[in-house]
C-alpha positions as CSV (number, residue, x, y, z in Angstrom):
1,X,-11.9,-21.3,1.9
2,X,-10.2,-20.8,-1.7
3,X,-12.9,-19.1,-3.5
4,X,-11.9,-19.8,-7.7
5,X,-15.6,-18.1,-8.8
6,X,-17.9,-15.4,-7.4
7,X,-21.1,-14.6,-9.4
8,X,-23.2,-11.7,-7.8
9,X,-26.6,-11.0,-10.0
10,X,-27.0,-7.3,-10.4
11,X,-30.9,-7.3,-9.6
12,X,-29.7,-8.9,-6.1
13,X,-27.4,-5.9,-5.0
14,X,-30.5,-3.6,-6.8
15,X,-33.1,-6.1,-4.0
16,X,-30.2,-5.7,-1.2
17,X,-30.4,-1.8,-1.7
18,X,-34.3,-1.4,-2.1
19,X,-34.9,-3.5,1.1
20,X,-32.2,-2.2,3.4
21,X,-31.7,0.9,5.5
22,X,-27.9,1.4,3.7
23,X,-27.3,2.5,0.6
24,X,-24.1,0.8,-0.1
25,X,-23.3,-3.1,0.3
26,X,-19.3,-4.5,0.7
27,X,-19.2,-8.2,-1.0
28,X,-15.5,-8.5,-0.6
29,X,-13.7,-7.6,2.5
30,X,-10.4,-7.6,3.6
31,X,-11.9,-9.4,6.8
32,X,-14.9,-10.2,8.4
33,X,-16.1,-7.6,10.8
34,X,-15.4,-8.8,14.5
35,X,-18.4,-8.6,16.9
36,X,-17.0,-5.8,19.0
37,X,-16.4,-3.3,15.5
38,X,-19.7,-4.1,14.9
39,X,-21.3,-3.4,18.1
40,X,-18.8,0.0,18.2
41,X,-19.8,1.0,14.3
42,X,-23.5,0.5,15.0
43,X,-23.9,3.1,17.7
44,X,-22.4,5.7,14.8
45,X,-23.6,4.3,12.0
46,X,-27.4,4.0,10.8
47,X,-28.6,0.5,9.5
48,X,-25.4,-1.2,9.9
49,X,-25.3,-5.1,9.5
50,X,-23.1,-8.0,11.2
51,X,-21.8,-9.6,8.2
52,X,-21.0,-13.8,8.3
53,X,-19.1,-15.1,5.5
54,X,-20.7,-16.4,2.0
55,X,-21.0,-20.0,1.5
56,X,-21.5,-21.3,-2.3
57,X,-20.6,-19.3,-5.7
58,X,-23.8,-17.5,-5.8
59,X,-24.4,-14.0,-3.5
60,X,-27.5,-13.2,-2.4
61,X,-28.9,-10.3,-0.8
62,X,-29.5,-10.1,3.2
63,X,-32.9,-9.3,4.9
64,X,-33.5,-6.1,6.6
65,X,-32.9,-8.4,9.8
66,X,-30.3,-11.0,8.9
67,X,-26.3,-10.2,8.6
68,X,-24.9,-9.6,5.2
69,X,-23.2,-12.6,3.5
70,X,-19.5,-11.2,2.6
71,X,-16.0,-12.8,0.7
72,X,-12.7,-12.5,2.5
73,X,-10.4,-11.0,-0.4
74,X,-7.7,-13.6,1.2
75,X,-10.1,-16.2,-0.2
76,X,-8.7,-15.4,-3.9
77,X,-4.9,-15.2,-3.0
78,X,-3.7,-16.6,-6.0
79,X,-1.3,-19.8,-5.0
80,X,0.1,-20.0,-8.1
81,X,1.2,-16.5,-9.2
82,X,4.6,-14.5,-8.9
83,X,3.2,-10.9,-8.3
84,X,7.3,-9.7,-8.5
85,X,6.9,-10.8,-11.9
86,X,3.6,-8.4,-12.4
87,X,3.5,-5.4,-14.9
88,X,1.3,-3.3,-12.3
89,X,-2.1,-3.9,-9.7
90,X,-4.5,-4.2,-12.7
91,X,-5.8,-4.0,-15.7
92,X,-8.8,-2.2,-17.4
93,X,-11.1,-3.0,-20.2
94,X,-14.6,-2.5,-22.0
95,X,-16.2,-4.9,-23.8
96,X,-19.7,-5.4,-26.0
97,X,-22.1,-7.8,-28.0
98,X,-20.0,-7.2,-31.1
99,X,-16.5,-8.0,-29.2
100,X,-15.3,-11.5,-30.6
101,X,-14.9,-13.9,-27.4
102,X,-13.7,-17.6,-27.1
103,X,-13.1,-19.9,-24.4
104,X,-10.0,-19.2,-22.8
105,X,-8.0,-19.1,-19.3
106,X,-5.6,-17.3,-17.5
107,X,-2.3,-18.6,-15.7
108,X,-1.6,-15.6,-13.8
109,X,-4.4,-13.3,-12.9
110,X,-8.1,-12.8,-11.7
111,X,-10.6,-11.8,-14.2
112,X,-13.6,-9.9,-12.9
113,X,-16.5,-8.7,-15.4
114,X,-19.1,-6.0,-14.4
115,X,-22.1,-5.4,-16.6
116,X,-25.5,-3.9,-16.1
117,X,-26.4,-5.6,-19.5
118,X,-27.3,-9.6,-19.7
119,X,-24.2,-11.6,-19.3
120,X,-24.2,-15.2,-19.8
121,X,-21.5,-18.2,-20.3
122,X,-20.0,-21.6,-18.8
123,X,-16.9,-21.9,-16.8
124,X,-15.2,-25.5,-15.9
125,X,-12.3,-25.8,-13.8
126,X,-9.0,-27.0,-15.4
127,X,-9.3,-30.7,-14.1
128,X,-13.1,-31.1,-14.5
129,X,-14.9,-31.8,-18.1
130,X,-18.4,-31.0,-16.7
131,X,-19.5,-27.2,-17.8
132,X,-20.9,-24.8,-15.6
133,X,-23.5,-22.7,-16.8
134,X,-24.7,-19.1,-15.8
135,X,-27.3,-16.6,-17.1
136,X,-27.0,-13.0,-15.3
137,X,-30.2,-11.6,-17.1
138,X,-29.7,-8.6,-15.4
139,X,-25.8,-7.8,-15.3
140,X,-24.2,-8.5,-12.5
141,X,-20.4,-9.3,-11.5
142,X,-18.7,-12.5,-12.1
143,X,-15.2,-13.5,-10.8
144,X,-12.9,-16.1,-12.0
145,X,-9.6,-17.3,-10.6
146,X,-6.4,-18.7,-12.5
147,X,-7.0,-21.9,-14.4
148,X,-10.8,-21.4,-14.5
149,X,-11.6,-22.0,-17.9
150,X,-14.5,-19.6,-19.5
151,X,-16.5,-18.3,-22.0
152,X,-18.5,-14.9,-22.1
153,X,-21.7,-14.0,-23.8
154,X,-21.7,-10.2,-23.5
155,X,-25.2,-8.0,-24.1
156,X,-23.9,-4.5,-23.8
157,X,-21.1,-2.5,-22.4
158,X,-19.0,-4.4,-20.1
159,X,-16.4,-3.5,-17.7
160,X,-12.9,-6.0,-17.3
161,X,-10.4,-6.1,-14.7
162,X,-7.2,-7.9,-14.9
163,X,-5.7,-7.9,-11.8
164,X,-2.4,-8.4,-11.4
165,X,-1.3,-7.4,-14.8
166,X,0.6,-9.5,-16.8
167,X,1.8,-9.7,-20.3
168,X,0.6,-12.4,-22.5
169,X,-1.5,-14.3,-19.9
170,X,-4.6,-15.4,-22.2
171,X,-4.7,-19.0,-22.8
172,X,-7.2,-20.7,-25.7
C-alpha cells in the first residue's frame, strides 16, 4: 500500500498508553512483526502486542486484547525522489500560532508535523479538487507525502521534519 497521509490524534496514543500494559507504542515500522518474533518477544517482554497493518489515514489506538494497528515505513518510499540529489536525512523545525503559513507542496520530501497543541488544516492530493479536512484538537502527528498539497493551522509550539533534505523544495 502507498500510504501519501498519516494523521495520528495525540489523545489516541495518550488512550493507547492509559489502557495498555506498555508504555511505548511503534506506529511506523520497518516491518510488520512475523508471528514467530512475536510469540519469541512475548515470553521476554511484558504486555507485548501482535501488530496487523493500519488500513485508512486515521490511527487508532488498540484494546488491551486486540493487536496494534502499525505503518510499514516502505509504505512512504517516495517514487518520485532522487535521494543522491539530497542535502542530508532530514530536516528540523519549530513552528507557532504567530508563524505565517500558506497552502503549499513539496516535490521532493515528506513533511511530518508533531504538536501537543490543536492542529487543524485541509490537504488535497495534486490531481483531486476536493479538500480534505482535519481537526487534531488535541495535537497529534500528521504526515504528508510529495505532491500532497496542504495547509496548517498551528495552536502552539510545533515540531517539523523534512525528510530527505532538499534545497528549495516548497511549492505555493
Amino acid at each position: 500500500m502507498k500510504r501519501r497521509v498519516l494523521i495520528v490524534p495525540l489523545e489516541e496514543i495518550t488512550r493507547h498508553l492509559e489502557t495498555n500494559e506498555r508504555q511505548d507504542v511503534k506506529i511506523v515500522v520497518s516491518s510488520i512483526m512475523t508471528d514467530e518474533l512475536y510469540k519469541f518477544l512475548k515470553k521476554k517482554k511484558r504486555g507485548l502486542k501482535p501488530e496487523i497493518h493500519l488500513e485508512g489515514k486515521i490511527w487508532e489506538r488498540s484494546y488491551k486484547t486486540k493487536a496494534n494497528k502499525v505503518c510499514e515505513s516502505a509504505d512512504f518510499v517516495l517514487d518520485n525522489s532522487d535521494a543522491a540529489k539530497a542535502k542530508g536525512p532530514f530536516k528540523v523545525s519549530f513552528a507557532n500560532n504567530r508563524a505565517e503559513q500558506e497552502e503549499h507542496y513539496h516535490k521532493q520530501h515528506t513533511e511530518i508535523y508533531f504538536s501537543e497543541h490543536r492542529m487543524s488544516g485541509y490537504y488535497r492530493f495534486d490531481d483531486e479538487k476536493d479538500l480534505n479536512h482535519f481537526d487534531l484538537e488535541h495535537g497529534g502527528l500528521i504526515i504528508f507525502q510529495p505532491n500532497i498539497i496542504h495547509y496548517m493551522e498551528l495552536c502552539g509550539l510545533t515540531l517539523i521534519m523534512e525528510t530527505p533534505s532538499f534545497d528549495d523544495d516548497r511549492f505555493v
